[in-house]
PDB file of N, CA, C and O in Angstrom:
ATOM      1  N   UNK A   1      -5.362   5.451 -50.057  1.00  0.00           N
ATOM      2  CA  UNK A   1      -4.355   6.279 -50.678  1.00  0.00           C
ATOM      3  C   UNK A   1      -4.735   7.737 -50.448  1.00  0.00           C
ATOM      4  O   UNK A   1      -5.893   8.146 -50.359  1.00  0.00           O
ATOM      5  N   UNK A   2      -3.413   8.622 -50.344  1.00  0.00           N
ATOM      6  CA  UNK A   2      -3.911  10.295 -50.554  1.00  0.00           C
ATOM      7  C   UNK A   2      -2.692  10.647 -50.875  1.00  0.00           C
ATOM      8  O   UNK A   2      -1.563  10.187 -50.702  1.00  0.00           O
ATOM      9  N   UNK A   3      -3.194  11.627 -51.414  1.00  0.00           N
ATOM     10  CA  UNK A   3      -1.891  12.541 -52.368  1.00  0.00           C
ATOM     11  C   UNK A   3      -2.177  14.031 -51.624  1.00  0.00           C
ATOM     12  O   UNK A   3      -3.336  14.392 -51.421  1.00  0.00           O
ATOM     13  N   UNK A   4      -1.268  14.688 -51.319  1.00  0.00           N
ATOM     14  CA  UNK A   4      -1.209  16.355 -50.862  1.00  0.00           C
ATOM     15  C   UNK A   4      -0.740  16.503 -51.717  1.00  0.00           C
ATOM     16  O   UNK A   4       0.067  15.668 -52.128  1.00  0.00           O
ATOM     17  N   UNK A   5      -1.058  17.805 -52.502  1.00  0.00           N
ATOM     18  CA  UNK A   5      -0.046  19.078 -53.343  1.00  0.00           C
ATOM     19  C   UNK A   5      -0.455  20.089 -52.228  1.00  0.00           C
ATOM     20  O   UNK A   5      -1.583  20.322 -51.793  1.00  0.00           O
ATOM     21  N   UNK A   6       0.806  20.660 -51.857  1.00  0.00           N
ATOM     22  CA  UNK A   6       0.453  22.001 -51.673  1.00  0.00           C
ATOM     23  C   UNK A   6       1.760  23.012 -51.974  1.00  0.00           C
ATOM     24  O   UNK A   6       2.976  22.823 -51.939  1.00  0.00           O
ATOM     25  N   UNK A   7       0.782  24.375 -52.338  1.00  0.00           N
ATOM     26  CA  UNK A   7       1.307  25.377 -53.153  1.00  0.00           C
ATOM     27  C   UNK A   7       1.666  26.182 -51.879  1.00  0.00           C
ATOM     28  O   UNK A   7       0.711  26.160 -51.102  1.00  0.00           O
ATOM     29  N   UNK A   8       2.377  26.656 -51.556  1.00  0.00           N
ATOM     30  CA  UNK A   8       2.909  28.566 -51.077  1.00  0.00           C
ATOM     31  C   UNK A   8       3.686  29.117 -52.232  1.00  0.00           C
ATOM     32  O   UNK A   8       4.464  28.708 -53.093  1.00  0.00           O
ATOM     33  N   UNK A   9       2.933  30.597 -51.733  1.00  0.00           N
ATOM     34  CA  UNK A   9       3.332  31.381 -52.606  1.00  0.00           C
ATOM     35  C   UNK A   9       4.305  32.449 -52.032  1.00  0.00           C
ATOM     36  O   UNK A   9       4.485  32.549 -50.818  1.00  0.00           O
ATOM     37  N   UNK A  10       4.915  33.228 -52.922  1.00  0.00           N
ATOM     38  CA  UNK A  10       6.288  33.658 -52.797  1.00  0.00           C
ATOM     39  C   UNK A  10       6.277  34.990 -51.326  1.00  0.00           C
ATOM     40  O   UNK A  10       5.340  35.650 -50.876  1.00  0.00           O
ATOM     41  N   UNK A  11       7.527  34.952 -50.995  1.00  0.00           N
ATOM     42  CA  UNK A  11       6.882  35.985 -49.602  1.00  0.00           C
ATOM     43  C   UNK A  11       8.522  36.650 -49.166  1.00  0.00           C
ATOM     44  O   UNK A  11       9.659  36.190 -49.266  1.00  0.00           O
ATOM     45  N   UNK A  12       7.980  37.899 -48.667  1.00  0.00           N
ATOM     46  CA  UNK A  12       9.609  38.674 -48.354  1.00  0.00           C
ATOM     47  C   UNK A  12       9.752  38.239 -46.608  1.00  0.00           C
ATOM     48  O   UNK A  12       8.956  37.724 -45.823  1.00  0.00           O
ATOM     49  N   UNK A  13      11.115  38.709 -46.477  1.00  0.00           N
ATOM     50  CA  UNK A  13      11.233  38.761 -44.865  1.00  0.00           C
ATOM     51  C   UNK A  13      11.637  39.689 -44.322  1.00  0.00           C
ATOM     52  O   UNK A  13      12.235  39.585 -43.251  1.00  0.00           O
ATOM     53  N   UNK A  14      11.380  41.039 -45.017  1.00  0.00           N
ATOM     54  CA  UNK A  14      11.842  42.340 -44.581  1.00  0.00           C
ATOM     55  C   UNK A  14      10.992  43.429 -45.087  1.00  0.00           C
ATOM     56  O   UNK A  14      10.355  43.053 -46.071  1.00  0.00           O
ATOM     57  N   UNK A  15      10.787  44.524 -44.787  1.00  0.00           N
ATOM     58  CA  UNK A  15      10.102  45.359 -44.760  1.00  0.00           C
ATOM     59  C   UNK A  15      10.272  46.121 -46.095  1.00  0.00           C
ATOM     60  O   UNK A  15       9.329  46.598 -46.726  1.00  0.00           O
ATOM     61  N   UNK A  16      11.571  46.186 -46.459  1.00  0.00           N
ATOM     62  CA  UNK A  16      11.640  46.580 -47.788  1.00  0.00           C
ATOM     63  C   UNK A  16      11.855  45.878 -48.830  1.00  0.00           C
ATOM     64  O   UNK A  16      12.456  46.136 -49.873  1.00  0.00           O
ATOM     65  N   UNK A  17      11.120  44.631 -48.333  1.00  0.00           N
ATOM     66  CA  UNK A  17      10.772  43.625 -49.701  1.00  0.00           C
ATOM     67  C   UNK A  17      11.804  43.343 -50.676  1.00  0.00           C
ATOM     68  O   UNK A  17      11.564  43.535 -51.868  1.00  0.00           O
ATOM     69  N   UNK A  18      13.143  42.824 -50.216  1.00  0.00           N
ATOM     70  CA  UNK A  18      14.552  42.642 -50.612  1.00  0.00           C
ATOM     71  C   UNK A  18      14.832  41.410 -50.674  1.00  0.00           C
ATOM     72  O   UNK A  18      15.593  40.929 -51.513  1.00  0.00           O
ATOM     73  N   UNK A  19      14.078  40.595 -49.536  1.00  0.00           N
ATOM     74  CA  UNK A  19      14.838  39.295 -48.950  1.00  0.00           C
ATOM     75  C   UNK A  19      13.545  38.449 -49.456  1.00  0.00           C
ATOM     76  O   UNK A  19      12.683  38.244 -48.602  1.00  0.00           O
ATOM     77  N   UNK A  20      13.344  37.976 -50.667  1.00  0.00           N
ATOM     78  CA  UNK A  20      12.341  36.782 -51.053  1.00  0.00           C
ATOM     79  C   UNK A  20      12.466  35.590 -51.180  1.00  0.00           C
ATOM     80  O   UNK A  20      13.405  35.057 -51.773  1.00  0.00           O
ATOM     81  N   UNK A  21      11.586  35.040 -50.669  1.00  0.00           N
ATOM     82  CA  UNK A  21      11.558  33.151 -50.949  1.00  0.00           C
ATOM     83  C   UNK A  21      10.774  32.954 -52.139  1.00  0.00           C
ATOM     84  O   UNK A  21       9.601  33.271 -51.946  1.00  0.00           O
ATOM     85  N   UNK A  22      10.998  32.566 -53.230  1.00  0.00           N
ATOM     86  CA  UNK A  22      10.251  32.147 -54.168  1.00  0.00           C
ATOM     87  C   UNK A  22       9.186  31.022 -53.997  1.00  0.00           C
ATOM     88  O   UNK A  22       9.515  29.904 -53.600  1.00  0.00           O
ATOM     89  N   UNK A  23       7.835  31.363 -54.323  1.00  0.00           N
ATOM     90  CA  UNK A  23       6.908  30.145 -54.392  1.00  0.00           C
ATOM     91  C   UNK A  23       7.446  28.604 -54.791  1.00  0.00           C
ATOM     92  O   UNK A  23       8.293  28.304 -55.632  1.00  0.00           O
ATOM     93  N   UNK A  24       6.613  27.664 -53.839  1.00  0.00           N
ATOM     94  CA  UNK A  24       7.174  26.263 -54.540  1.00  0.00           C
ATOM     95  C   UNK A  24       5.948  25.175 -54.181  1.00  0.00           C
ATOM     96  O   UNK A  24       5.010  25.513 -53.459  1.00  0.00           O
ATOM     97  N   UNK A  25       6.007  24.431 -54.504  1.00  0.00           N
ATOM     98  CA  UNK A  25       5.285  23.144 -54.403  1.00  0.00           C
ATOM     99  C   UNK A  25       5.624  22.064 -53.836  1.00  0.00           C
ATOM    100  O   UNK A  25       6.534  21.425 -54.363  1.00  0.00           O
ATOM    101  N   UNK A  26       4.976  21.533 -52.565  1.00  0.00           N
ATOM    102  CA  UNK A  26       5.359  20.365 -52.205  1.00  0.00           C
ATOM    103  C   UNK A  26       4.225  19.317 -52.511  1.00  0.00           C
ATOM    104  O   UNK A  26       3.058  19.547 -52.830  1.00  0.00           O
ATOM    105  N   UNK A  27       4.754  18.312 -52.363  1.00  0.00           N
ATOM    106  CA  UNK A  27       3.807  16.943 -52.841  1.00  0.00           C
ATOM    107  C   UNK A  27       4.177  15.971 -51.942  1.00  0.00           C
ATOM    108  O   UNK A  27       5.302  15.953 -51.442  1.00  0.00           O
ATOM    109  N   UNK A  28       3.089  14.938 -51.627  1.00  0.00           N
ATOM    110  CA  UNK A  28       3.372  14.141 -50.160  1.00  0.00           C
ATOM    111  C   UNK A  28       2.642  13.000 -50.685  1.00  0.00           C
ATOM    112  O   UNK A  28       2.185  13.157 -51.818  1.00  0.00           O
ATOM    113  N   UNK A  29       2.417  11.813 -50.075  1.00  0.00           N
ATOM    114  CA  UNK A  29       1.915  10.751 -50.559  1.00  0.00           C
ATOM    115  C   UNK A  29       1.306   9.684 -49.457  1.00  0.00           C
ATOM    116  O   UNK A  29       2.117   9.405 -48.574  1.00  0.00           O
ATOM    117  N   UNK A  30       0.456   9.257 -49.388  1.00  0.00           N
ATOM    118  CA  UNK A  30       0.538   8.063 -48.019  1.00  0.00           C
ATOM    119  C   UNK A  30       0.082   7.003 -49.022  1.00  0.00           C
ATOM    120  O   UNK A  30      -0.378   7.377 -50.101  1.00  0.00           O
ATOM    121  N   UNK A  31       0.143   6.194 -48.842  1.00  0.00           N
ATOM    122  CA  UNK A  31      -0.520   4.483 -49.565  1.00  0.00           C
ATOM    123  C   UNK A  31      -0.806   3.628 -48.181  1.00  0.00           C
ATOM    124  O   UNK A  31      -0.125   3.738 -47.161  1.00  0.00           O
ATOM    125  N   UNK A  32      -1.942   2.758 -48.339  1.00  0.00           N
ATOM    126  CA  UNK A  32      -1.861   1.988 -46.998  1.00  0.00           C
ATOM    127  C   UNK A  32      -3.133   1.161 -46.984  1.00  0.00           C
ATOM    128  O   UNK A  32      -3.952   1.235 -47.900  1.00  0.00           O
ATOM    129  N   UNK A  33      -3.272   0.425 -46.000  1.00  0.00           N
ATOM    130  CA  UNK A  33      -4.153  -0.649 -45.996  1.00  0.00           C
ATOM    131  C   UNK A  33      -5.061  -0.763 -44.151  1.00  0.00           C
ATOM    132  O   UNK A  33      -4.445  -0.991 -43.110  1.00  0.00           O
ATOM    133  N   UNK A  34      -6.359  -0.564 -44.238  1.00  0.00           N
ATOM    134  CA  UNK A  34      -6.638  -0.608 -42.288  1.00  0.00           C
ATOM    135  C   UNK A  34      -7.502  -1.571 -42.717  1.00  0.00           C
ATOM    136  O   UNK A  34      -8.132  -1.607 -43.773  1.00  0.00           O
ATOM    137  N   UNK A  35      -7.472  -2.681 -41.429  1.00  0.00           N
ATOM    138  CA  UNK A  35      -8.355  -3.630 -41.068  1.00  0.00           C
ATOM    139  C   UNK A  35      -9.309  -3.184 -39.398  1.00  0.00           C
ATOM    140  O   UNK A  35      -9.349  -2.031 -38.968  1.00  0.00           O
ATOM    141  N   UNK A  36      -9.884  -4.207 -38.802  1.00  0.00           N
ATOM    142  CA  UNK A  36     -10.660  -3.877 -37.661  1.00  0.00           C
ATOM    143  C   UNK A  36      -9.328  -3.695 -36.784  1.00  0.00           C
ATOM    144  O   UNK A  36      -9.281  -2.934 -35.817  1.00  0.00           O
ATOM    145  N   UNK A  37      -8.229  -4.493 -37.237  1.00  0.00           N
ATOM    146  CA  UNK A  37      -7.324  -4.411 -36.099  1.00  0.00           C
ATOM    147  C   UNK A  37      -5.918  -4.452 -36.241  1.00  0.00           C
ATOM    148  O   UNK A  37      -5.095  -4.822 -35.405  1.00  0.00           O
ATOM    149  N   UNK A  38      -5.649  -3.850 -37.886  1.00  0.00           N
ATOM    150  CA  UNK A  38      -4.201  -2.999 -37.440  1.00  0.00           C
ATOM    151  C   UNK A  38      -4.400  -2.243 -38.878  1.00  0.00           C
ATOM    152  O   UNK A  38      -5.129  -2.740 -39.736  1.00  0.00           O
ATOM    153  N   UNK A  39      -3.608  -0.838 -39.117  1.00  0.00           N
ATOM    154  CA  UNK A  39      -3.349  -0.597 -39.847  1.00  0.00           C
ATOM    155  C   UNK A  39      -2.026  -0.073 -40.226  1.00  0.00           C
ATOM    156  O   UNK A  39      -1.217   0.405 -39.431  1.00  0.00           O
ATOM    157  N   UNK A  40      -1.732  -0.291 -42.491  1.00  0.00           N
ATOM    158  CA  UNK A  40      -0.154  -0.051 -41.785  1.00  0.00           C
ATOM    159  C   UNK A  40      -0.282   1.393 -43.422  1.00  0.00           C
ATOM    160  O   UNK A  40      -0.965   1.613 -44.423  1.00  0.00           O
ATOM    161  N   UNK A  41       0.657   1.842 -42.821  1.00  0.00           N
ATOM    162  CA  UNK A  41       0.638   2.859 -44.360  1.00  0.00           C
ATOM    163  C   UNK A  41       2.304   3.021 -44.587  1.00  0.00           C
ATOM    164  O   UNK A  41       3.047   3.232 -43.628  1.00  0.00           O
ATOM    165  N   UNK A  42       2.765   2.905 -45.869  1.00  0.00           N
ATOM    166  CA  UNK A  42       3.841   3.995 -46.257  1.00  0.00           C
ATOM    167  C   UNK A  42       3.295   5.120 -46.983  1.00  0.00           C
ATOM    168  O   UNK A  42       2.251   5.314 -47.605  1.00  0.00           O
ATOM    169  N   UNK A  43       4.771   6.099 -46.594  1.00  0.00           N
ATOM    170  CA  UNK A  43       4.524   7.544 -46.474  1.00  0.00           C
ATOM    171  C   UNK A  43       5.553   8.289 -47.094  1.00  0.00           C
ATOM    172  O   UNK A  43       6.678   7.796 -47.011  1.00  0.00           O
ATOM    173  N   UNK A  44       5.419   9.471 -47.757  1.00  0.00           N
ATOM    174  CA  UNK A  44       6.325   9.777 -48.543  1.00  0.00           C
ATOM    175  C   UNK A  44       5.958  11.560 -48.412  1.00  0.00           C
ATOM    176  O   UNK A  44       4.990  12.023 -49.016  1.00  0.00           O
ATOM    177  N   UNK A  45       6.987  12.553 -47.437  1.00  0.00           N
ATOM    178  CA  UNK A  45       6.646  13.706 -47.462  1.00  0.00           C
ATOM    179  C   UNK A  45       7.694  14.666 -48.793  1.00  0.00           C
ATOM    180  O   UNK A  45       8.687  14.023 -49.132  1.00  0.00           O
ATOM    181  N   UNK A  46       7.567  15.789 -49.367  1.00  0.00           N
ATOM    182  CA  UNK A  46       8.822  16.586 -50.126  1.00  0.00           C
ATOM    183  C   UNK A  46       9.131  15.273 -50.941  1.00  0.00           C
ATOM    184  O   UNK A  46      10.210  14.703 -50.781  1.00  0.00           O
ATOM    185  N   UNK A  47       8.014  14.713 -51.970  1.00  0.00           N
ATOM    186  CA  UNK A  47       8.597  13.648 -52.639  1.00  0.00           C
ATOM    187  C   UNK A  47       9.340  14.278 -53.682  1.00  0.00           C
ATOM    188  O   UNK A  47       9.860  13.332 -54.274  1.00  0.00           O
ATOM    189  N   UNK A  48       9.753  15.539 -54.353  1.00  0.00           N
ATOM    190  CA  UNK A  48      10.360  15.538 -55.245  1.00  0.00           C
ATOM    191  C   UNK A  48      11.525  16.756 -54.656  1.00  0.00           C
ATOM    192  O   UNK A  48      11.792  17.727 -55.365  1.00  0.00           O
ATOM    193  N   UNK A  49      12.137  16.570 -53.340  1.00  0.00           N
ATOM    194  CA  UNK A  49      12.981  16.755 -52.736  1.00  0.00           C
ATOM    195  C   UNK A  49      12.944  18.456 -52.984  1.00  0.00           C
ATOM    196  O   UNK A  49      13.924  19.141 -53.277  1.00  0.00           O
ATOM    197  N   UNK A  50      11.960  18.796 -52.844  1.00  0.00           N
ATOM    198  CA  UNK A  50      12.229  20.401 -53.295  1.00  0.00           C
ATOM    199  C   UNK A  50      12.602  21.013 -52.500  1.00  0.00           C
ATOM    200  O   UNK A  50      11.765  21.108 -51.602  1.00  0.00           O
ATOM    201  N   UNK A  51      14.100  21.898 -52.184  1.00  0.00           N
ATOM    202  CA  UNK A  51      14.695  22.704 -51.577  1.00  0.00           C
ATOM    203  C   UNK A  51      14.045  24.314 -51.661  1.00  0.00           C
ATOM    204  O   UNK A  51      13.903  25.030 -52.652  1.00  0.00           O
ATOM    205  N   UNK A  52      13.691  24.599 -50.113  1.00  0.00           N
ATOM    206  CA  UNK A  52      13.026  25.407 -49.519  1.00  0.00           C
ATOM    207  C   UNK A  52      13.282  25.955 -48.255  1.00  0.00           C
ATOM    208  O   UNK A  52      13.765  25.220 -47.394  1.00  0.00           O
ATOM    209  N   UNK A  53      12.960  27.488 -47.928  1.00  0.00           N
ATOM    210  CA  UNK A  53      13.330  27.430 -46.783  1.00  0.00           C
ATOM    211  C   UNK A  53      11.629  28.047 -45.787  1.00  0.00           C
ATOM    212  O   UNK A  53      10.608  28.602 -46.194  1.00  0.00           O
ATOM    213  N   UNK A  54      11.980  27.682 -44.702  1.00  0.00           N
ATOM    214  CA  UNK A  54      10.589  28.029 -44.374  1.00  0.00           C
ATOM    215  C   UNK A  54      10.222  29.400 -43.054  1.00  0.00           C
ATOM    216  O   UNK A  54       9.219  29.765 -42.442  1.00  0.00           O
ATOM    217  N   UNK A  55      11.800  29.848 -43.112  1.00  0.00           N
ATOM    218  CA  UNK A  55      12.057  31.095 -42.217  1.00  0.00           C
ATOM    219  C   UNK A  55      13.477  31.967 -43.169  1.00  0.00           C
ATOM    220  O   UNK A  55      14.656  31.633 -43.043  1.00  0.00           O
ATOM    221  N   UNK A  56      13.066  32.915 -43.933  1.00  0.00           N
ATOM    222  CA  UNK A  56      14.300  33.950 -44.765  1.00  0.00           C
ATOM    223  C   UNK A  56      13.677  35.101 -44.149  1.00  0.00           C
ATOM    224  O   UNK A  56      12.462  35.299 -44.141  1.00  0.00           O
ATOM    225  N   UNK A  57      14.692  35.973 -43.552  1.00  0.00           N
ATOM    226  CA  UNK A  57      14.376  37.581 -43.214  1.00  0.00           C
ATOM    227  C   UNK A  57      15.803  38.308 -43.451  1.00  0.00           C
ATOM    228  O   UNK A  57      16.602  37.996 -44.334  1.00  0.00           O
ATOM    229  N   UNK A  58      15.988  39.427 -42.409  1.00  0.00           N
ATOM    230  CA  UNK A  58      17.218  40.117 -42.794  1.00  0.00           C
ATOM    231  C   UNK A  58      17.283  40.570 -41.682  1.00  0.00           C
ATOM    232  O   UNK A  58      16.214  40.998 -41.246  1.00  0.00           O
ATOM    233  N   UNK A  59      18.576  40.678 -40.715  1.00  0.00           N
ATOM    234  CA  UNK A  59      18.770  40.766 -39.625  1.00  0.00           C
ATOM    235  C   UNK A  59      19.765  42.111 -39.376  1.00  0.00           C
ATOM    236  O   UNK A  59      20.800  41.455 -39.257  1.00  0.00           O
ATOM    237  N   UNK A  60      20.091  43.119 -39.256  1.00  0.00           N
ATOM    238  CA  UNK A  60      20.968  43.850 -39.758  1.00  0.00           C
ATOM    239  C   UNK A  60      21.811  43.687 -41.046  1.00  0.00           C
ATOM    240  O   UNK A  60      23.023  43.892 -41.116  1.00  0.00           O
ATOM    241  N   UNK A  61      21.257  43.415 -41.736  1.00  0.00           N
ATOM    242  CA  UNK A  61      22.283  43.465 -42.833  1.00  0.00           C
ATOM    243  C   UNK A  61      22.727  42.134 -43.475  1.00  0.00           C
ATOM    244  O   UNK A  61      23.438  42.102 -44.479  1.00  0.00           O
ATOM    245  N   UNK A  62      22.074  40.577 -42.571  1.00  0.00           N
ATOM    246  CA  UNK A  62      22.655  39.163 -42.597  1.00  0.00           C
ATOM    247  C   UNK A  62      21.446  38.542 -43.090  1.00  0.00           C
ATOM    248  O   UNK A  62      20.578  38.321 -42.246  1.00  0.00           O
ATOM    249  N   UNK A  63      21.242  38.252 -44.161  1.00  0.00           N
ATOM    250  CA  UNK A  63      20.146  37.096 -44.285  1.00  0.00           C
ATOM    251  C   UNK A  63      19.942  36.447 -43.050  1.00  0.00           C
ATOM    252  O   UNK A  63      20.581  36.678 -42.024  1.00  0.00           O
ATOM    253  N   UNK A  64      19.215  35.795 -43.154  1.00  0.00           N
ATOM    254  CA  UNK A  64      18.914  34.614 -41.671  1.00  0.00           C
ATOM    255  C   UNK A  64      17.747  33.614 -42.795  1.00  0.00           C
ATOM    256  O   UNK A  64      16.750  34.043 -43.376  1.00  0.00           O
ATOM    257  N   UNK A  65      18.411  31.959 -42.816  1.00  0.00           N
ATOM    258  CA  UNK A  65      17.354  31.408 -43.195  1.00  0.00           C
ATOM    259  C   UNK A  65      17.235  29.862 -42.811  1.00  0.00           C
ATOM    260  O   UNK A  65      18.236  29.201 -42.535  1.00  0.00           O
ATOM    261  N   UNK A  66      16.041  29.371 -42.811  1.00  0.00           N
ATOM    262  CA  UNK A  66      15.884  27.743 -42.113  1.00  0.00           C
ATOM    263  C   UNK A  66      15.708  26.875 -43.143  1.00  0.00           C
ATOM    264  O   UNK A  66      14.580  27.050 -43.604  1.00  0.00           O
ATOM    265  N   UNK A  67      16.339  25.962 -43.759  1.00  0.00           N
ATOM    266  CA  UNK A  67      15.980  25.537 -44.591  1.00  0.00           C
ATOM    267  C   UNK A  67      14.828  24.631 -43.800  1.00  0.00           C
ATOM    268  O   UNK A  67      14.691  24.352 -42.609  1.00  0.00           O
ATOM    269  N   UNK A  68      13.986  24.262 -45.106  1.00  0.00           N
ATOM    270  CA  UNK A  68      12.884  23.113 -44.731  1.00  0.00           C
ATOM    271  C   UNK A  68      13.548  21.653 -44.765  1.00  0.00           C
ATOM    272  O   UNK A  68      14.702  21.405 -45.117  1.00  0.00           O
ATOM    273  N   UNK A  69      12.570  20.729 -44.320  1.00  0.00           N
ATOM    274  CA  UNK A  69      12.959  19.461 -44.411  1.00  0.00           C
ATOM    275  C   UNK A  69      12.906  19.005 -45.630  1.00  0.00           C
ATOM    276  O   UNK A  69      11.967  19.259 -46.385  1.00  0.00           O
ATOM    277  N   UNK A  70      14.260  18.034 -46.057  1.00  0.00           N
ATOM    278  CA  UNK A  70      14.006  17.633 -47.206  1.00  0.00           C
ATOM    279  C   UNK A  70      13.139  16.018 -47.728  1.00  0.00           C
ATOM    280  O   UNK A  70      12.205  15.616 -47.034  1.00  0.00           O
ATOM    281  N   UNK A  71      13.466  15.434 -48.653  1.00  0.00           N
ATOM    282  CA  UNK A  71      12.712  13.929 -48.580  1.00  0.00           C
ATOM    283  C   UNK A  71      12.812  13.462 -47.577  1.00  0.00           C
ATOM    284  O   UNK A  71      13.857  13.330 -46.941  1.00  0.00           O
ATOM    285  N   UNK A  72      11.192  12.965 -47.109  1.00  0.00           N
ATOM    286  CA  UNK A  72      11.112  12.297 -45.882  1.00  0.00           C
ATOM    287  C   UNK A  72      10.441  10.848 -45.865  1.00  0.00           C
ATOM    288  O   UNK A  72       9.256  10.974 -46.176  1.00  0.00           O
ATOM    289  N   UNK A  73      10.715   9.756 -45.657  1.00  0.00           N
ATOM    290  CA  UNK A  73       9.795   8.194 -46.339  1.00  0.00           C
ATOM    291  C   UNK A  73       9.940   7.802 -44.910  1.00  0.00           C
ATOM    292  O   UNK A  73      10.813   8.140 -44.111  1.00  0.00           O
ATOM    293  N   UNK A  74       8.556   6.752 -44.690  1.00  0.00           N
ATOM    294  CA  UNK A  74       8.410   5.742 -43.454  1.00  0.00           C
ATOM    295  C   UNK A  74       7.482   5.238 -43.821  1.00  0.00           C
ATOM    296  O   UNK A  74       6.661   5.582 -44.672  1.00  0.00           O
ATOM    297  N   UNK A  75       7.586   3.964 -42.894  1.00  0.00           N
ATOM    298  CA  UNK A  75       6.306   3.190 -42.448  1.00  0.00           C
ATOM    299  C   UNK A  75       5.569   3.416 -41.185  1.00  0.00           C
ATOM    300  O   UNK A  75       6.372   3.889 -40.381  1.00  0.00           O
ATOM    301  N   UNK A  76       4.809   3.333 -40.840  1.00  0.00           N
ATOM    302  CA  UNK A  76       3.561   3.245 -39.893  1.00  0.00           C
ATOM    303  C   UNK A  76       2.854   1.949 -39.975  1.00  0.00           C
ATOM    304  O   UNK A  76       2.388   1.296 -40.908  1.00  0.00           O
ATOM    305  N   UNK A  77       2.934   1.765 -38.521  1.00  0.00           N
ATOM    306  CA  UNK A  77       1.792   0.287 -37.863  1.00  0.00           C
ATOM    307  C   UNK A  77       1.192   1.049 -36.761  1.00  0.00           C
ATOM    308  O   UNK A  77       1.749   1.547 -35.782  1.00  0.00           O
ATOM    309  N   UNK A  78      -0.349   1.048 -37.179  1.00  0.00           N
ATOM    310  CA  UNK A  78      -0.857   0.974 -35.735  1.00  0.00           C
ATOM    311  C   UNK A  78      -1.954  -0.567 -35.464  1.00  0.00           C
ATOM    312  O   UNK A  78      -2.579  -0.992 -36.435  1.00  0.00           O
ATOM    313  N   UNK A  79      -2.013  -0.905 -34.813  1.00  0.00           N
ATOM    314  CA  UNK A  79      -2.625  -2.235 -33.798  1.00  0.00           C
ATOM    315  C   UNK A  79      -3.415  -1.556 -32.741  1.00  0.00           C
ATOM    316  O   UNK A  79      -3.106  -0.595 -32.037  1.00  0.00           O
ATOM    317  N   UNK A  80      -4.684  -2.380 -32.789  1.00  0.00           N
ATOM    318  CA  UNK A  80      -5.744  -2.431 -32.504  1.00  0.00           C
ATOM    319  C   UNK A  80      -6.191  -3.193 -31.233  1.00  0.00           C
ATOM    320  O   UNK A  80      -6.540  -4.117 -31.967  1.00  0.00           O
ATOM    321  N   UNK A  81      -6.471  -3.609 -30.112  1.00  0.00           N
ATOM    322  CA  UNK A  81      -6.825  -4.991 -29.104  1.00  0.00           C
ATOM    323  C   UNK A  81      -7.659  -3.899 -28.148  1.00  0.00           C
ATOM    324  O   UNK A  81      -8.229  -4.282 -27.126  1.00  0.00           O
TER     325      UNK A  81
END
């Protein structure tokens, strides 16, 4: 098992410190099981779907922003021979 928290903290995208992204927290998760010869994990990234963006600036006068990815879940197999 592993758990990520991770924190960023709040940040402008312009020079006169107008255009801010507020700090946030993401949290991620893997659970899983390895033998000599396969292992499998589920996975869980933005488990509490927190809306974020991970590019805000100011372009003449236009915001410009990317949002981040939101909830992300899978499985993983890897095999061994």
């Amino acid at each position: 098992m592993r758990a990520d928290v991770n924190g960023v903290g709040a940040f402008y995208g312009d020079q006169a410190n107008t255009v801010k992204e507020d700090a946030y927290v993401l949290v991620n998760l893997k659970l899983g099981y390895e033998t000599e010869k396969f292992d499998i994990y589920v996975w869980g990234r933005n488990l509490f779907d927190k809306a974020y963006h991970t590019i805000k600036y100011d372009w003449d006068g236009m915001e410009l922003v990317q949002d981040a990815e939101p909830f992300c879940a899978g499985l993983s197999v890897a095999w061994r021979f």
